[in-house]
N, C-alpha and C positions, 0 to 999 in steps of 0.2 A: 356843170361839167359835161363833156361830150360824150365822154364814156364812163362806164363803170373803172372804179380804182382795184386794177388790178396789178400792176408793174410800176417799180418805182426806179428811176436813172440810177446804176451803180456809182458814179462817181458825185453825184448831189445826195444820195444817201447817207457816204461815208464823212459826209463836210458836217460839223455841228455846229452853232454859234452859242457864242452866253457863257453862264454862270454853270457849276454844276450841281448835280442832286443836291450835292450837301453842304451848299451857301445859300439854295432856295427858297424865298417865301411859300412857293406853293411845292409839295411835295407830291410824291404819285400814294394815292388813299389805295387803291386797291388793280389790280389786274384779273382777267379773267381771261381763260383759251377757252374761247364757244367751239372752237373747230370746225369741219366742212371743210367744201370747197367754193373757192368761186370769188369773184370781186368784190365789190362794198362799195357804198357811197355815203348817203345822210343815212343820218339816225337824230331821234331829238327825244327828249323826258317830258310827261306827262308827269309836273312835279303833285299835284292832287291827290293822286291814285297811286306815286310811288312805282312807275314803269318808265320801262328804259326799253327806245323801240330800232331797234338795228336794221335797217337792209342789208340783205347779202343774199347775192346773185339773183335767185327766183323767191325769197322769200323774204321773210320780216322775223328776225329772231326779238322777240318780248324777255326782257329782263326786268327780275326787280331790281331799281336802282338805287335800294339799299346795300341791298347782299349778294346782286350780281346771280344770284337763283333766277334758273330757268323756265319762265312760267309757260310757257307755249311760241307755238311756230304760227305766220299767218304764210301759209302754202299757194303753190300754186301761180306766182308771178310772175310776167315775162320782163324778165330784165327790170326788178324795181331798182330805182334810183330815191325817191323819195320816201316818208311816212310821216305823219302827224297825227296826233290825237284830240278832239275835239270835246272834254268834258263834260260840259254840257248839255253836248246834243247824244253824249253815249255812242259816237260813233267814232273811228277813223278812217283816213285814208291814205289812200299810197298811188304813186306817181309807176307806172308800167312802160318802160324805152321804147321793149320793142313789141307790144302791141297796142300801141299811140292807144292809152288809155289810161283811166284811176280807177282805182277797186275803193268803195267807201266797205267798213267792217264794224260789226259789232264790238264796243270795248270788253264786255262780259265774254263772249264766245268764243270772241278773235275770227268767226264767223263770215267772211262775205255777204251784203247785202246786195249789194248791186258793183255790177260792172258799165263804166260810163266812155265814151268816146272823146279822146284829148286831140289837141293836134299832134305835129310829130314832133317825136320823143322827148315827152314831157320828162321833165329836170325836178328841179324844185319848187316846193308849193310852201304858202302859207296859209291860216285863217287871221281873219281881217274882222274884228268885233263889230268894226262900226257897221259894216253892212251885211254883219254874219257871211260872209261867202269865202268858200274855198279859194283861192285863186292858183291853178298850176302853170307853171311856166313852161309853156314847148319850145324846148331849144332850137330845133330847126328850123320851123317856121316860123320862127317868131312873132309867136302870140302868146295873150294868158286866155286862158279858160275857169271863165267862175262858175263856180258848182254852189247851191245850195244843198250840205247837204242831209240835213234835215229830210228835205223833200225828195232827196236823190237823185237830182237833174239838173243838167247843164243850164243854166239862165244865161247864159252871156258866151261874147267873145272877143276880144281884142286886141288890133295889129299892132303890132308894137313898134316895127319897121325896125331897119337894118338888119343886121345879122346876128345870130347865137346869141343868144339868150339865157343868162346865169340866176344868180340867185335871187330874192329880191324880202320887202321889208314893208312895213307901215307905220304909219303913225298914230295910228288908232284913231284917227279923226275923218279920215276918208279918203285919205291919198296913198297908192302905196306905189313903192319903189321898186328899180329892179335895173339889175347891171343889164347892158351890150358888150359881150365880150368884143366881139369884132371889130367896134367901131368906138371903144374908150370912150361910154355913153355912160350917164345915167337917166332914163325916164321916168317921169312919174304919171300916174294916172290914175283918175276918176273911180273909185271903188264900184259908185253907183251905177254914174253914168256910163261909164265906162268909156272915159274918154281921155285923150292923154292930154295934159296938164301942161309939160315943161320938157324939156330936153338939156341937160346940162354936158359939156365936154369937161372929161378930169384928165387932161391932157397934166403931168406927162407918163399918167399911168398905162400902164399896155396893159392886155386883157385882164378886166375886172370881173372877179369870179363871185367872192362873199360879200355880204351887204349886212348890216348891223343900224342899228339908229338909236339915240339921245332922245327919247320923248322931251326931256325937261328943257334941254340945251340948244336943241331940234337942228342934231350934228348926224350925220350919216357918216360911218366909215365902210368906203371901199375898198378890198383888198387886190393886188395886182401882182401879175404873176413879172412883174419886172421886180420885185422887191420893194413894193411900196404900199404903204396906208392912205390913203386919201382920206381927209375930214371935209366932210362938202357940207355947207349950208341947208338944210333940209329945206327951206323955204325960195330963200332966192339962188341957191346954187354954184355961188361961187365955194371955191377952195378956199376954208382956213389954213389947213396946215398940212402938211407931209412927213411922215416920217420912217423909217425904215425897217423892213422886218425880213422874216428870211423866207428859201426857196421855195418852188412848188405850190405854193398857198391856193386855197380851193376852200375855206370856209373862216368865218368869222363871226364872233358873239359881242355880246355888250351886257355888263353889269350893272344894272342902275344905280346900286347900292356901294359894289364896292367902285363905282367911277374907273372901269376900268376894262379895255375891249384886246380880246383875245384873237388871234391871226393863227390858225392853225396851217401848218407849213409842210410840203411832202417827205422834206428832208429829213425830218425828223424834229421838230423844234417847235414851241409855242410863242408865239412872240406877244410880249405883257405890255399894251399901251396904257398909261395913266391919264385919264383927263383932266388934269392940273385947272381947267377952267374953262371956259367956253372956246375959248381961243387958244389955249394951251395944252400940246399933247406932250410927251415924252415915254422912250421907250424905258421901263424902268425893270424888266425881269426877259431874259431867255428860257422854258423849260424848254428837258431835254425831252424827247418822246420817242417814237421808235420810226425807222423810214417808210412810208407810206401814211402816214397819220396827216391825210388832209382835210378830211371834214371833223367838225366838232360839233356839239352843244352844249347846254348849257341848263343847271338845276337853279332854278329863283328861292327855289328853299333851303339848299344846303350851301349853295355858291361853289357849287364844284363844278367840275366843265369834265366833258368824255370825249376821246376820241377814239378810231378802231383803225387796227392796222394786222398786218401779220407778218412771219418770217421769210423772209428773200433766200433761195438758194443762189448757187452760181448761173450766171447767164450762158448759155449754150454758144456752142461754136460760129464763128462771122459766116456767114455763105452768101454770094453774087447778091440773091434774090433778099437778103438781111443784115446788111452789111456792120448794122450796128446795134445787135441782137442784146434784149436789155433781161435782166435777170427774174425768176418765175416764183410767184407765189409756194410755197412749200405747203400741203395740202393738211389739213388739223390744227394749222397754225393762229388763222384766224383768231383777234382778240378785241377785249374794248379794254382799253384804261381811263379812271379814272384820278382826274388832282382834285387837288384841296388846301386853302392853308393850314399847316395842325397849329 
């Protein structure tokens, strides 16, 4: 995403699609107000260790993603958009906008180790088992930057071409994925080598922002801010299928278990795709969620998904220079919810 989630359209807030709370397979397990101020973007769970790692605004709020308890702040950020945890290696890191950079951290400390140079305004990042490296994706100049970070140093860099540059994914085998907003692309490319692979268009999706993948099925789903799912072929690329989900959309997960990839929507909504089978998708559940709820993630151990949002006041008055002035964060508001099926 280009910016931090901070402001959601008053009139795509108030629209809801689906079923309601209480015909829901999956139900809301718990809510929390961390409060603050400031925007949000990714957050993701360290299902291992039992943390839950939030950006908002300059920092990284850590929760247990148990009991939603406050275990520390990692401080100090300029404009994080991303965080990941890396078990393993005892370390994390986090994706910094605006000082085109990733901070790697102590998992024990919450700590800073080192502060590394990204291109500009790196987005979202994943680690990639097969070739252990970080990879963050800089949305403006679209590049990724692989970091070992083990070693705490940039080893690589690669162009990725066209424009803006969104989430991206792998297949644990050595290739990994990563939407073109701009240009209704997906690339794949060379973990190692670092070299790009393939180019597919998923026309007739318009900007594809979340990215999710089927190890088994070896199905990508792209989300689009036109209102669409794309299921792409992970290998040769073409379009299986499409199918329709709701507004706003900026993140996307995939179940292995329960066969089932999640579309997290600004408007407030989850949208529940079933993969009936390789070639079969169908939308089979609406949650409700609150407006702003555009990134999620996802727990492999409990099978609940989170997403963070907070409460909208009214939008301020139209003026010449703002003609269509959209409504403001309410300050303490700040939250994560968490589903679940009970």
């Amino acid at each position: 995403m280009k910016k931090l989630i901070t402001l959601c359209l008053l009139l795509e807030c108030i629209t809801f699609m689906g079923q309601s709370q209480s015909t829901s397979k999956f139900q809301l397990i718990k809510k929390t107000v961390i409060g603050g101020e400031g925007g949000w973007d990714y957050l993701s769970v360290d299902s291992e260790e039992r943390r839950l790692y939030i950006s908002h605004a300059t920092q990284v709020e850590v929760l247990n993603a148990d009991t939603h308890e406050k275990i520390g702040v990692i401080d100090n950020l300029k404009g994080v958009h991303g965080v990941i945890a890396v078990p393993k290696t005892g370390r994390g890191i986090t994706t910094n906008g605006r000082s085109n950079s990733a901070t790697i951290f102590d998992l024990k400390t919450l700590k800073p180790i080192v502060e590394l140079p990204t291109g500009k305004n790196p987005d979202a990042l994943l680690y990639d088992e097969f070739s252990k490296r970080v990879f963050i994706f800089n949305h403006s100049d679209v590049t990724a930057t692989a970091i070992d970070i083990v070693e705490g140093k940039v080893v690589g860099t690669i162009d990725l071409g066209g424009t803006a540059l969104e989430a991206g994914t792998t297949d644990g085998k050595g290739t990994v994925y990563v939407n073109l907003e701009a240009i209704n692309e997906i690339v794949a490319f060379d973990a190692k080598a670092l070299t790009v692979k393939s180019r597919w268009k998923i026309t007739p999706c318009e900007e594809p922002t979340g990215l999710a993948i089927d190890r088994k099925t070896k199905r990508l789903f792209s989300v689009c801010h036109n209102g669409l799912m794309m299921i792409v072929d992970s290998e040769k690329g073409n379009i299986v299928a499409q199918v329709p989900i709701g507004k706003r959309v900026d993140g996307v997960v995939f179940d292995p278990k329960l066969k089932m990839a999640f579309s997290s929507n600004g408007e407030g909504t989850i949208t529940v795709v079933e993969e009936v089978s390789a070639n079969e998708f169908k939308v089979v559940e609406t949650i409700k969620t609150e407006p702003g709820a555009r990134t999620i993630t996802w727990d492999s151990k409990t099978h609940h998904i989170f997403v963070t949002s907070a409460q909208y006041g009214e939008a301020p008055p139209a003026t010449t220079e703002n003609p269509n002035p959209r409504p403001k964060v309410l300050p303490g508001t700040f939250m994560v919810l968490e589903y679940g099926i009970k």
